[in-house]
C-alpha positions, 0 to 999 in steps of 0.5 A: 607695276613697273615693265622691267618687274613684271618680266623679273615676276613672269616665272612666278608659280602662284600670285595671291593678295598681299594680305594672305601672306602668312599662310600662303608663305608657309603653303608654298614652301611645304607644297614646293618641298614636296609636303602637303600644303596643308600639313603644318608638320611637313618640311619646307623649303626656305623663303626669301622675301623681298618687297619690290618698288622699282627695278633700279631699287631692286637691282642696287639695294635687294640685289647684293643683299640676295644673291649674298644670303642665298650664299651664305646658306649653301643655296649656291647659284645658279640652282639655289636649292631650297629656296623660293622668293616670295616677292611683294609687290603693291598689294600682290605677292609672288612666288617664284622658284629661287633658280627661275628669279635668279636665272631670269635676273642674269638674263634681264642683266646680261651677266652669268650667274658667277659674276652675281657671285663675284661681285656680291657673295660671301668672297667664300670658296665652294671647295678646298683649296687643292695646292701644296701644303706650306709647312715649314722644311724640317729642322736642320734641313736649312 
């Protein structure tokens, strides 16, 4: 595995064989949300899955994509709740907490979180905009 792969992997809470991915999936995302892995029925966090094969791949093509769905489903940078990354790499999948990969990627990059935003979320606002309403005056008021 690729230097640069394996420091963005090092927050990882658990490795397993790629080939064990359906049920370690669904395990991790009932266990991270508090449930009991073993109970189909408990609620779960959200996956997001990725296969990696090199840092410069990750960083131009999964990148934008990533950082633009975790936005998309209210899973706001930095902490990004409810989600973790199930990452593919070889013949080893890793879980890692959405917060920790993201943080990790600022670092490995040298940027902040908002710039990920910037350059590669939705271009939505989080809030209302707090400005002056632009109503028309009142008739014969011209």
């Amino acid at each position: 595995m690729e230097e640069r792969l394996r420091e963005l992997l090092e927050p990882a809470f658990r490795e397993v064989p790629a080939r064990e991915a359906n049920l370690a999936i669904a395990r991790a995302r009932r266990e991270r949300a508090g449930g009991d892995p073993d109970d189909e029925d408990a609620p779960a966090l959200r996956s997001y899955e990725l296969v990696l094969t090199s840092w410069e791949g990750f960083v131009r093509e999964l990148l934008p994509k990533l950082v633009y769905h975790l936005e998309s489903v209210r899973a706001h940078l930095p902490a990004c709740k409810g989600v973790i990354i199930s990452a593919f790499v070889g013949e080893r999948l890793y879980f890692v907490e959405a917060a920790a990969f993201i943080q990790r990627i600022c670092r490995m990059l040298g940027v902040s979180s908002e710039q990920l935003v910037s350059r590669h979320g939705t271009g939505e606002r989080r809030t209302a905009i707090r400005e002056p309403l632009l109503l028309a005056p009142p008739k014969g008021n011209n």
